[in-house]
MDTraj code that builds the backbone (N, CA, C; nanometers):
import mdtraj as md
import numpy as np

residues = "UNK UNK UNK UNK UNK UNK UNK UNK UNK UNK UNK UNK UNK UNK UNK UNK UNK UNK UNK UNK UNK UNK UNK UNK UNK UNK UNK UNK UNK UNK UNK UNK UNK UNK UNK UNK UNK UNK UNK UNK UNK UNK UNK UNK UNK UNK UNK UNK UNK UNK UNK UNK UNK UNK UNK UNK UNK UNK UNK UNK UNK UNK UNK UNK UNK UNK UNK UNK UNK UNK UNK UNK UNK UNK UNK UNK UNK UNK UNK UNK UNK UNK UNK UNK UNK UNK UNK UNK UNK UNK UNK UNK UNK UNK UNK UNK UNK UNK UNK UNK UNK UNK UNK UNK UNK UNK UNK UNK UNK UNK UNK UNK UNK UNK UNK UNK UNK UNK UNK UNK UNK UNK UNK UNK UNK UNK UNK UNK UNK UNK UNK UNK UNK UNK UNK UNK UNK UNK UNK UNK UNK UNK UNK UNK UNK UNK UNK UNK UNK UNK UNK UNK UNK UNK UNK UNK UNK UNK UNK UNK UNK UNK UNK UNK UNK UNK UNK UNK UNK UNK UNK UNK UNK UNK UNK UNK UNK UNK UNK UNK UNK".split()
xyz = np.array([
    [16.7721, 5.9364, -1.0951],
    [16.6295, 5.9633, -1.0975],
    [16.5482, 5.8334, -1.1021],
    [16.6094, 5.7131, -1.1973],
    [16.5502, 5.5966, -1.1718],
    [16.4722, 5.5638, -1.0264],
    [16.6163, 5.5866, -0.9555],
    [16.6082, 5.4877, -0.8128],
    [16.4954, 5.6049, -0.7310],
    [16.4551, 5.6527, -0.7245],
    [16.3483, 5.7791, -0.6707],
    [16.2351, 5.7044, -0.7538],
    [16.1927, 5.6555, -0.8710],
    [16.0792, 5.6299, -0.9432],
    [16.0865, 5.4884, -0.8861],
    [16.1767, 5.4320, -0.9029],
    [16.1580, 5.2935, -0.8557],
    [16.0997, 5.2809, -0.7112],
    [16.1328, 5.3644, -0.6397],
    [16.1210, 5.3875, -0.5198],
    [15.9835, 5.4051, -0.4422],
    [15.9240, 5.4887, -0.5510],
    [15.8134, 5.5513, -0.5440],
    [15.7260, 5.4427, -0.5680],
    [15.7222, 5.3834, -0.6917],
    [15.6483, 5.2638, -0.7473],
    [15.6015, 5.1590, -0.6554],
    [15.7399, 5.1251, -0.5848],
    [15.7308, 4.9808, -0.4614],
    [15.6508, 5.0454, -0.3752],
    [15.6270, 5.1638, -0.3243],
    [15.5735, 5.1863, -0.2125],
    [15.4324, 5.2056, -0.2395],
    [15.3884, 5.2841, -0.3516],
    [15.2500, 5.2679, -0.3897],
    [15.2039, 5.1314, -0.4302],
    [15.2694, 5.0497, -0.4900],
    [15.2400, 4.9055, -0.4666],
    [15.2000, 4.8380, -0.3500],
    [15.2880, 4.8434, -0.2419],
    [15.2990, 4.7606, -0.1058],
    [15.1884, 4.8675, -0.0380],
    [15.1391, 4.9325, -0.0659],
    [14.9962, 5.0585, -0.0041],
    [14.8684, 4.9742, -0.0401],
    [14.9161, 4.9569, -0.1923],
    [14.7741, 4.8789, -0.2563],
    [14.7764, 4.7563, -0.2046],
    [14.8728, 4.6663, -0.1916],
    [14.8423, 4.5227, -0.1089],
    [14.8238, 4.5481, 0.0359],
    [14.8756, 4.5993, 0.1101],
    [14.8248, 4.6591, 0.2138],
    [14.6972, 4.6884, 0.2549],
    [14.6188, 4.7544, 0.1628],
    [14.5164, 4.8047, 0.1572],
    [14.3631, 4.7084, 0.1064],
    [14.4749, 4.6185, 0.0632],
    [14.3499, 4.4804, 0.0129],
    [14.4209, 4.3129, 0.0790],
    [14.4457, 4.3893, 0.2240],
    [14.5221, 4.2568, 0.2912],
    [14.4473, 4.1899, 0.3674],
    [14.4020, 4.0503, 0.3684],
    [14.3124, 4.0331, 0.3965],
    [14.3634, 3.9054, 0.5221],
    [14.3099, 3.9096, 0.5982],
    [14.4020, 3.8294, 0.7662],
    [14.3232, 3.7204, 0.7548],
    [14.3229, 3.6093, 0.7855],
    [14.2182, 3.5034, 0.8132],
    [14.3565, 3.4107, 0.9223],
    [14.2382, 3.3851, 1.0939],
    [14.3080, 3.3462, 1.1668],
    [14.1784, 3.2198, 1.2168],
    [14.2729, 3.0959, 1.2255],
    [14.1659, 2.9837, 1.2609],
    [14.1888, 2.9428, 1.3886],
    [14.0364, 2.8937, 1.4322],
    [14.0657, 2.8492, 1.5404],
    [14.1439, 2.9458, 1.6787],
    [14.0226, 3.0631, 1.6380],
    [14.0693, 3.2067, 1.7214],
    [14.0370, 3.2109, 1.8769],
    [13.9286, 3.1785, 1.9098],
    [13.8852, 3.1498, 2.0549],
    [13.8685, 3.0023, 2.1049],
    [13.8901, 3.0278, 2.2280],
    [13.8870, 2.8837, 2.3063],
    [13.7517, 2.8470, 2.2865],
    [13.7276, 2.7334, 2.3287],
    [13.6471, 2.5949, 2.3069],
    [13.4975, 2.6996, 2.3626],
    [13.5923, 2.7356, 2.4663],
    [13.3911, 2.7584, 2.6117],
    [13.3384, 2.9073, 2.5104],
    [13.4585, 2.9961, 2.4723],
    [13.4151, 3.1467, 2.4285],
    [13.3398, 3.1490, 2.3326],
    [13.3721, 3.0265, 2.2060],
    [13.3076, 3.0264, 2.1005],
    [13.1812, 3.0099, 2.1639],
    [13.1426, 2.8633, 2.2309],
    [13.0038, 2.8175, 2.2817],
    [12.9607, 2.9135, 2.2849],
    [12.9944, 3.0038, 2.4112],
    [12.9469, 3.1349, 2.4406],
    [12.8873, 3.1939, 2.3244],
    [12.9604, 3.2259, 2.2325],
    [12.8875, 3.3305, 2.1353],
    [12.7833, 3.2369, 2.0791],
    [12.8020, 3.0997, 2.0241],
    [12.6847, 3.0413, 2.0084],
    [12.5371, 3.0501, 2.0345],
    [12.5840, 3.0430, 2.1899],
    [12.4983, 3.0608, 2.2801],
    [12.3674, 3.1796, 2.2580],
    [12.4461, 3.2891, 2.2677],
    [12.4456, 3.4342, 2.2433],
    [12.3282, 3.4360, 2.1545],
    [12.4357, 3.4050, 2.0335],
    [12.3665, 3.4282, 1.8735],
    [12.2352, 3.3621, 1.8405],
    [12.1984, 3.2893, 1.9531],
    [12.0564, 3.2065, 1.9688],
    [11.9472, 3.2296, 1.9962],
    [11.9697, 3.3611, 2.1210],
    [11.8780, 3.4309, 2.1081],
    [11.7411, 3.5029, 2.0208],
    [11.6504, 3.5024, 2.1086],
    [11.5504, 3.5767, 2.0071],
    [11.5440, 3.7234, 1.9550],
    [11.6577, 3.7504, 1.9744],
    [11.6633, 3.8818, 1.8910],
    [11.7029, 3.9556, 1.7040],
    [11.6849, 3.8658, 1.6537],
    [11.6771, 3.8265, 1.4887],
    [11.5772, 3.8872, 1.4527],
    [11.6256, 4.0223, 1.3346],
    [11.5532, 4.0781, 1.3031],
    [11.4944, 4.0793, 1.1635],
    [11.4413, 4.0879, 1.0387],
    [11.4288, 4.0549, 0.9022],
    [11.5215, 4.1745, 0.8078],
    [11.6196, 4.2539, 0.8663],
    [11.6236, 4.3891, 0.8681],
    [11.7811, 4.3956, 0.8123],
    [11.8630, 4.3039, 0.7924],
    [12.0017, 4.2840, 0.7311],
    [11.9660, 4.2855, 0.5642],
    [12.1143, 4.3542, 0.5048],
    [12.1146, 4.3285, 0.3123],
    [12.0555, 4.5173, 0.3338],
    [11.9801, 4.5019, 0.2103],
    [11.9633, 4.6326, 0.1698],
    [11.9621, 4.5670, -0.0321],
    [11.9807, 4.6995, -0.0877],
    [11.9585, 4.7111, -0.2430],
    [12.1148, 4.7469, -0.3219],
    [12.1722, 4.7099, -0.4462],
    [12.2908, 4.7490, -0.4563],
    [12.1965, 4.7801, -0.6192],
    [12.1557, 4.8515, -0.6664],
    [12.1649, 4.8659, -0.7842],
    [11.9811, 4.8125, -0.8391],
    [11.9727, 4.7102, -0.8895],
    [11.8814, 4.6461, -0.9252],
    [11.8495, 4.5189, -0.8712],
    [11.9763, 4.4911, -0.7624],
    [12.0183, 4.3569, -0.6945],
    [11.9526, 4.4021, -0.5819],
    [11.8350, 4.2851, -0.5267],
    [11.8179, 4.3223, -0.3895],
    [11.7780, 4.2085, -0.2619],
    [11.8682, 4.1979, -0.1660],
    [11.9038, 4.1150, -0.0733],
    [11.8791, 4.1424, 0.0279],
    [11.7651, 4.0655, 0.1544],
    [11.7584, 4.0894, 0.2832],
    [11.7787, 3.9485, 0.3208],
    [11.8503, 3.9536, 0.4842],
    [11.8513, 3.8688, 0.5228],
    [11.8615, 3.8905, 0.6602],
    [11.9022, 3.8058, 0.8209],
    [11.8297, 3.8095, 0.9399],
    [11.9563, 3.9377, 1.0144],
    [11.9451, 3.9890, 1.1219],
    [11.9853, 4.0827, 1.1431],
    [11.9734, 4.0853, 1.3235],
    [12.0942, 4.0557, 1.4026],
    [12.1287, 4.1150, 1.5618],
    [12.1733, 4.2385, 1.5636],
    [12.1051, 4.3239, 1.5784],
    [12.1994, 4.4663, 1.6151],
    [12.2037, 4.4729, 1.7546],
    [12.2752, 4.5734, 1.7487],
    [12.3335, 4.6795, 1.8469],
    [12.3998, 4.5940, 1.9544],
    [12.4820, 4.4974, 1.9254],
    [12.5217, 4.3899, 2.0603],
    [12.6949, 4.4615, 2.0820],
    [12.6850, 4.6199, 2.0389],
    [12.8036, 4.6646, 2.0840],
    [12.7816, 4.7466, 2.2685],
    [12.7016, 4.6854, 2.2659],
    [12.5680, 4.7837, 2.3849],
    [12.5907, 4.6780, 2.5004],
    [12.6311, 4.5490, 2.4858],
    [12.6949, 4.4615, 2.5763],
    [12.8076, 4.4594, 2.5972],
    [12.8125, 4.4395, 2.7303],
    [12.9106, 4.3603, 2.7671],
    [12.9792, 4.2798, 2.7368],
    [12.8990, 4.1408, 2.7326],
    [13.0012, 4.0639, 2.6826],
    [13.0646, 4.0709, 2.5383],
    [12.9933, 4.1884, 2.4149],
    [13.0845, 4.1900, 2.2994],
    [13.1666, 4.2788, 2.2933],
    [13.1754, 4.3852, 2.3941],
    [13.2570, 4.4754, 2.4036],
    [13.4292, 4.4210, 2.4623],
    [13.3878, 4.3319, 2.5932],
    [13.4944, 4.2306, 2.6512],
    [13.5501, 4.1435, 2.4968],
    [13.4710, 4.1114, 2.3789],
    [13.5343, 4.0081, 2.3059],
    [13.6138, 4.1037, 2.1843],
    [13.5870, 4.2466, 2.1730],
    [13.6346, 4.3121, 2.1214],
    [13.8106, 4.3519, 2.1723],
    [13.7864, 4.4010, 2.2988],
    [13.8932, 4.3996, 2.3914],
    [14.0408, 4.2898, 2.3390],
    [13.9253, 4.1696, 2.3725],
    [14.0236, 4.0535, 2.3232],
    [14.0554, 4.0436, 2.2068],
    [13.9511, 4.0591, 2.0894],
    [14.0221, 4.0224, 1.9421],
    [14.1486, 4.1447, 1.9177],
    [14.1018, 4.3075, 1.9995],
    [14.2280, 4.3755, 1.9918],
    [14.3459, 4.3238, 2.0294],
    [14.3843, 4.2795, 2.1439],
    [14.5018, 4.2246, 2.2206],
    [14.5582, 4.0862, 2.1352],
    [14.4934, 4.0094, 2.1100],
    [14.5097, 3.9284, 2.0440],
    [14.6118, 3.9560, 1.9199],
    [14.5329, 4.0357, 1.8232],
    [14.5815, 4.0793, 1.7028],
    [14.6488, 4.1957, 1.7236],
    [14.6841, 4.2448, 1.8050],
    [14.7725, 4.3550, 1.8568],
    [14.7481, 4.4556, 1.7812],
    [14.6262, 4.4716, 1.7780],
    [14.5954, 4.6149, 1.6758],
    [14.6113, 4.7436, 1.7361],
    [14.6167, 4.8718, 1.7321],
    [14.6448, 4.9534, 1.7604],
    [14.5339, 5.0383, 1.8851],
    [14.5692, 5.0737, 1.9972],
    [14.5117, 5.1279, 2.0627],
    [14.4072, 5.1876, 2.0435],
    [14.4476, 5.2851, 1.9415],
    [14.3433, 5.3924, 1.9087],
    [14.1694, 5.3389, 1.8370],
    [14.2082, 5.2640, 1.8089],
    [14.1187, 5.1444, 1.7636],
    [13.9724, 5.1361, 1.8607],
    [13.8466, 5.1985, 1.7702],
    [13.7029, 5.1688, 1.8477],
    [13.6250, 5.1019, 1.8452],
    [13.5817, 5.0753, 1.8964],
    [13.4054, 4.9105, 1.8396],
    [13.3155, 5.0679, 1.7875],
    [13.2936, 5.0725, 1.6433],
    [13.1702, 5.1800, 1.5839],
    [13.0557, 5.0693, 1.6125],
    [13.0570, 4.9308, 1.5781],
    [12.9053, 4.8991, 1.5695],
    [12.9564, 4.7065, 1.5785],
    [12.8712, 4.6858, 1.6074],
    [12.8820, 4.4922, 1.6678],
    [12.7745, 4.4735, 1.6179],
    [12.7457, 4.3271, 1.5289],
    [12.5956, 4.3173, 1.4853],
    [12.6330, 4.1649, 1.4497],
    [12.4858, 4.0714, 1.4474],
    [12.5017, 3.9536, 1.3609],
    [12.4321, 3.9371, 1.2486],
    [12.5106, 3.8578, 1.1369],
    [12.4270, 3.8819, 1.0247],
    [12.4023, 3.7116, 0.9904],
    [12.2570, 3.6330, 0.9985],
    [12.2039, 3.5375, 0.9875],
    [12.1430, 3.5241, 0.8447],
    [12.1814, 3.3799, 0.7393],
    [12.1584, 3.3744, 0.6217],
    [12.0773, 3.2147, 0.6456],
    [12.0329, 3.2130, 0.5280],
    [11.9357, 3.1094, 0.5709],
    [11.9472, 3.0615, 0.3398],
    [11.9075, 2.9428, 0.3421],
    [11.9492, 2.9217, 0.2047],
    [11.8898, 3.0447, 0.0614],
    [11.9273, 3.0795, -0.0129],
    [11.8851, 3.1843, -0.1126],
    [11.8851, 3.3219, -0.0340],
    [11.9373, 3.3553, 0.0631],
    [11.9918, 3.5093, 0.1284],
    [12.1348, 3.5561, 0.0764],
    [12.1900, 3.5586, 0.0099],
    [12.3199, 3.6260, -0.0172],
    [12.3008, 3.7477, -0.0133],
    [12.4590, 3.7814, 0.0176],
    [12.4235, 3.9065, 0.0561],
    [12.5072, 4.0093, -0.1028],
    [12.5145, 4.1604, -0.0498],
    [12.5440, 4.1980, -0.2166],
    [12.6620, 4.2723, -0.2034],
    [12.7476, 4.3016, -0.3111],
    [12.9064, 4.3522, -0.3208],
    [12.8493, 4.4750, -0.2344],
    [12.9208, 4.5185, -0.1274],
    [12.9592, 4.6450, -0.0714],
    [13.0858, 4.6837, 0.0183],
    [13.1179, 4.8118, 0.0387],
    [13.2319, 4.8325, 0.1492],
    [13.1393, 4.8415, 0.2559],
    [13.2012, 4.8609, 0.4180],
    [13.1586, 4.8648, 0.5153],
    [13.1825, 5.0270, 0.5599],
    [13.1084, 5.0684, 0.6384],
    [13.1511, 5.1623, 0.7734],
    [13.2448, 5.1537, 0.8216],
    [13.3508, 5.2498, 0.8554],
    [13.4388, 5.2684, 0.9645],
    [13.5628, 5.2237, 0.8762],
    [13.6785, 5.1731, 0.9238],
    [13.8274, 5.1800, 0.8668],
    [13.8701, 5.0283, 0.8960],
    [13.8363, 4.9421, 0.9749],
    [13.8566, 4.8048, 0.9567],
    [13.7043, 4.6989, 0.9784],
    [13.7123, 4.5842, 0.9045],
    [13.5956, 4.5241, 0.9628],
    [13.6636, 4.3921, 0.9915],
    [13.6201, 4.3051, 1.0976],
    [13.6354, 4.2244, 1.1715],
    [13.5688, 4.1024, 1.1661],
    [13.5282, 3.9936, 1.0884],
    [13.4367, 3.8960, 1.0390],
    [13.4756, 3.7847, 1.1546],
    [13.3524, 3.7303, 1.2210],
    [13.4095, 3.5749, 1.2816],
    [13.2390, 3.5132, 1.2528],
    [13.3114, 3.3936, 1.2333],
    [13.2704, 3.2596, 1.1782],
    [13.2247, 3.1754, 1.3002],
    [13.1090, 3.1889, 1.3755],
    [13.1014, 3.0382, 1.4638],
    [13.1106, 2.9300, 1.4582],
    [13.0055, 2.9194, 1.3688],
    [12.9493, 2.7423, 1.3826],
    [12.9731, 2.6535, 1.3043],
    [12.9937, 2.5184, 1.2716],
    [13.0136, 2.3976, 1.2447],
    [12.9983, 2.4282, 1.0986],
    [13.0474, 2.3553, 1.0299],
    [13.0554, 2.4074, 0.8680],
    [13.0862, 2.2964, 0.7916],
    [13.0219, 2.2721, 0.6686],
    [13.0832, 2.1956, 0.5754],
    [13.1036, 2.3000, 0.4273],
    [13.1956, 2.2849, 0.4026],
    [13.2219, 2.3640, 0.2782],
    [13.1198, 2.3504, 0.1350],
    [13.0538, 2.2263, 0.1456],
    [12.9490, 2.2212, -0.0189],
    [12.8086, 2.3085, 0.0534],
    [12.8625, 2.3387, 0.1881],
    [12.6807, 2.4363, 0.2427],
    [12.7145, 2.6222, 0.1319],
    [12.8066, 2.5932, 0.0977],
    [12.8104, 2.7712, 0.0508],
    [12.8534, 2.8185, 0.1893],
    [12.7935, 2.9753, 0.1358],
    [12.8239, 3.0429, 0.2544],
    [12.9066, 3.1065, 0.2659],
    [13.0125, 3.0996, 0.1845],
    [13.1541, 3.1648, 0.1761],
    [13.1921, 3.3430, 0.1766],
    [13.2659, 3.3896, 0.2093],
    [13.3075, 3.5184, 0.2188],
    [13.3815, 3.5279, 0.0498],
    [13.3128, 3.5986, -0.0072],
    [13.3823, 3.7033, -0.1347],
    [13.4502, 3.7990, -0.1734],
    [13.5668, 3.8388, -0.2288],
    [13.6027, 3.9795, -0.2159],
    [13.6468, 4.0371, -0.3630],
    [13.5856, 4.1046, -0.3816],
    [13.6016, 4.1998, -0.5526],
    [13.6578, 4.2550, -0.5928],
    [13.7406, 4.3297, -0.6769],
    [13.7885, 4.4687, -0.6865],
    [13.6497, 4.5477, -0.8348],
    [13.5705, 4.4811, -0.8084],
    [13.4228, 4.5681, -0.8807],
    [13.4323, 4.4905, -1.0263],
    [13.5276, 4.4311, -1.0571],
    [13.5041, 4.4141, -1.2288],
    [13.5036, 4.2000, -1.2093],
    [13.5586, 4.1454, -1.0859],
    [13.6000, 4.0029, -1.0631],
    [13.6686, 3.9620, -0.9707],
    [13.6152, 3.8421, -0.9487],
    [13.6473, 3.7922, -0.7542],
    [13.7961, 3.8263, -0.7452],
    [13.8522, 3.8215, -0.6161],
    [13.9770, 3.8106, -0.5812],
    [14.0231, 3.7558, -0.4425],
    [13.9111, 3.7164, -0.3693],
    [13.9465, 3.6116, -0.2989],
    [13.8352, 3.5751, -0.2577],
    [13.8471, 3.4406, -0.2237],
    [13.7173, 3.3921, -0.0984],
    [13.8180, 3.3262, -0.0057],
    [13.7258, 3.3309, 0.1001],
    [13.7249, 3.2749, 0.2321],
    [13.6040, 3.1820, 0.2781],
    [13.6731, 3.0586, 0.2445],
    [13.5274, 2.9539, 0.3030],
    [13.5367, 2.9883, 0.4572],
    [13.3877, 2.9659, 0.4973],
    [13.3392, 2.9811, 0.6042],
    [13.3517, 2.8403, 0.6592],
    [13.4284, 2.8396, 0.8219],
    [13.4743, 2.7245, 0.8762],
    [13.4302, 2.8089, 0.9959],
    [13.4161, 2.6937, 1.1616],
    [13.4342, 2.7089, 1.2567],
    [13.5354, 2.7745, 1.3020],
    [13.5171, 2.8639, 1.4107],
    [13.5965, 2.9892, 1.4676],
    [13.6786, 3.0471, 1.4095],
    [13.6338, 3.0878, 1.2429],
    [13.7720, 3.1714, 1.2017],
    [13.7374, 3.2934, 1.2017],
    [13.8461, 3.3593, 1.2039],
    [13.8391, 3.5596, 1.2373],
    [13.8868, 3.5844, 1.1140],
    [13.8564, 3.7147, 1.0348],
    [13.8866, 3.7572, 0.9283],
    [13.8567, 3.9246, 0.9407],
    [14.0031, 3.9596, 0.9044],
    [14.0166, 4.1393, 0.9221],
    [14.0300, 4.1675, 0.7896],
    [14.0231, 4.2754, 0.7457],
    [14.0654, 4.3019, 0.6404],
    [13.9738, 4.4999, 0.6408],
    [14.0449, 4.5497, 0.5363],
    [13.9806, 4.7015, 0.5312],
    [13.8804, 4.7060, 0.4814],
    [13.8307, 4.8017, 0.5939],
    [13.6604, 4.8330, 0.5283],
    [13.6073, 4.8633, 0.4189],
    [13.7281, 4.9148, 0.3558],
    [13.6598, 4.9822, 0.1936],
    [13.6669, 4.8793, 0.1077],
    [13.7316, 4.7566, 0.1536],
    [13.7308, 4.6539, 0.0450],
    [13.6189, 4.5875, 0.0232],
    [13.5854, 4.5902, -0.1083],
    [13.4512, 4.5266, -0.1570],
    [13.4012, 4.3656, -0.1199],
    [13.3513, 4.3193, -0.0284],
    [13.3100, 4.2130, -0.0573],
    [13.1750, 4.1362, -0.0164],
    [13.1666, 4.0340, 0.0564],
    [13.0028, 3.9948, 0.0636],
    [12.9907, 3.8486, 0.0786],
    [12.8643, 3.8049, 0.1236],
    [12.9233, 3.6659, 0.1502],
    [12.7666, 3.5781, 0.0611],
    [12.8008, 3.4717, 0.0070],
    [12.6908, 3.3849, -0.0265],
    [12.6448, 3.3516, -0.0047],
    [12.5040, 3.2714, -0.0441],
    [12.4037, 3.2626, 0.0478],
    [12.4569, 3.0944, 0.0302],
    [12.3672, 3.0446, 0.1342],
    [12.3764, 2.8530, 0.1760],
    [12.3278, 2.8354, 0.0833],
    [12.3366, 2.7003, 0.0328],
    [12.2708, 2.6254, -0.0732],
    [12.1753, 2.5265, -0.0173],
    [12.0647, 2.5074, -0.0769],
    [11.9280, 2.4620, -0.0144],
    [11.8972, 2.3665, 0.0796],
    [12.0782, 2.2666, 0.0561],
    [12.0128, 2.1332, 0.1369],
    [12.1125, 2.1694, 0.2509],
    [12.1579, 2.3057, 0.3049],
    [12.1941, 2.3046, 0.4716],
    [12.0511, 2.4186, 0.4995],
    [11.9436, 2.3356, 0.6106],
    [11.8187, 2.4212, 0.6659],
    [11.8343, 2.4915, 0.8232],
    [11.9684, 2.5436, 0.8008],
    [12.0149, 2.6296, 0.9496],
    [12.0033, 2.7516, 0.9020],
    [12.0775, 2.8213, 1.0090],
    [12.0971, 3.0277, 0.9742],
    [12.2688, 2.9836, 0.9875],
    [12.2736, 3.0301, 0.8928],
    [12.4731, 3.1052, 0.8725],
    [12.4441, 3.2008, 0.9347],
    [12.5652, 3.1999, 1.0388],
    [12.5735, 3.3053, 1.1216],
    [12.7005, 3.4096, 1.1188],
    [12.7409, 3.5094, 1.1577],
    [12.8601, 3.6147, 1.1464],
    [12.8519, 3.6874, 1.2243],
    [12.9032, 3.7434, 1.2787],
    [12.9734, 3.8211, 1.3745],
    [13.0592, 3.9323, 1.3156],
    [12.9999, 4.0827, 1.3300],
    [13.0835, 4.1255, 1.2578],
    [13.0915, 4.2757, 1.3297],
    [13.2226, 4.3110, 1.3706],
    [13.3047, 4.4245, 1.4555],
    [13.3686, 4.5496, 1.3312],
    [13.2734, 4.6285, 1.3214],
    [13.3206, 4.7588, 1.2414],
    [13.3946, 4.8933, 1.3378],
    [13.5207, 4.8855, 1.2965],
    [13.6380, 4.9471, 1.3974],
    [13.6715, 5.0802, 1.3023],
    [13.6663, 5.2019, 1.3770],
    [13.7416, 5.3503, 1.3571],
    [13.8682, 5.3311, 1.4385],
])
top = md.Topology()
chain = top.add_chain()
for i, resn in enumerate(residues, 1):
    res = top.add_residue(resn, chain, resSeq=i)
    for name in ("N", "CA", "C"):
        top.add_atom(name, md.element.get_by_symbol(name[0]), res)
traj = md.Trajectory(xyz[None], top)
């Protein structure tokens, strides 16, 4: 009867790490693709309309929607699938950019849909902040500094959120972010 409990135990274990597994891949797209999204993300379509309220905590910050409505992010979806060999069945629910600017952090939440998909464009120094957070609701459990072209998967229900810049970088932190059913 042990070996049935033991049994049982490892597998609800390896569910829960599973389930709070978090991918970080650097240096994901070629040189011209990144530009490209650069490019992209430059546009005047930045809205004041990203963040929302978590409680008594309340955070807005800049906001690209609906760029699942293109072409070209639908083609980069395509690719981050093939790439990461994720599973067919696998949909783009929503493509959006989320632009931070110094004192914008954003606040602990899960996402929409069953995986989310984080990429990182632009040029980075690590004392700018900016970093990706992840919680289990009571204390951190991982970050992910924000660097040039890194991709970061991980499950949607996992809590996390990213910080805002610290005063002396005067750009927009930018993200890229692919919410997959």
């Amino acid at each position: 009867m042990k070996n049935k409990k033991d049994s049982l135990y490892l597998l609800i274990l390896k569910l829960k790490i599973m389930k709070n597994k978090i991918d970080v891949y650097k240096d994901f797209f070629d040189f011209q693709t990144n530009e490209t999204i650069i490019k992209l993300l430059q546009r005047p379509k930045w809205s004041f309309t990203g963040g929302g309220s978590n409680g008594n905590f309340k955070s807005f910050f800049w906001h690209m929607d609906n760029l699942e409505t293109e072409d070209f992010f639908q083609n980069l979806f395509n690719t981050i699938k093939n790439k990461l060999k994720l599973n067919k069945k696998y949909k783009l629910l929503r493509c959006y950019a989320n632009g931070q600017t110094a004192g914008q952090s954003g606040y602990e939440h899960q996402d929409d849909g069953d995986l989310t998909i984080l990429y990182f464009p632009d040029y980075w120094e690590y004392q700018w902040g900016g970093h990706l957070l992840f919680s289990n609701g009571k204390e951190l459990t991982n970050i992910v500094e924000y660097s040039k072209n890194k991709l970061i998967k991980f499950n949607a229900k996992q809590l996390h959120f990213a910080t805002a810049p610290v005063n002396i970088f005067i750009g927009l932190r930018t993200s890229l972010a692919f919410k997959i059913v």
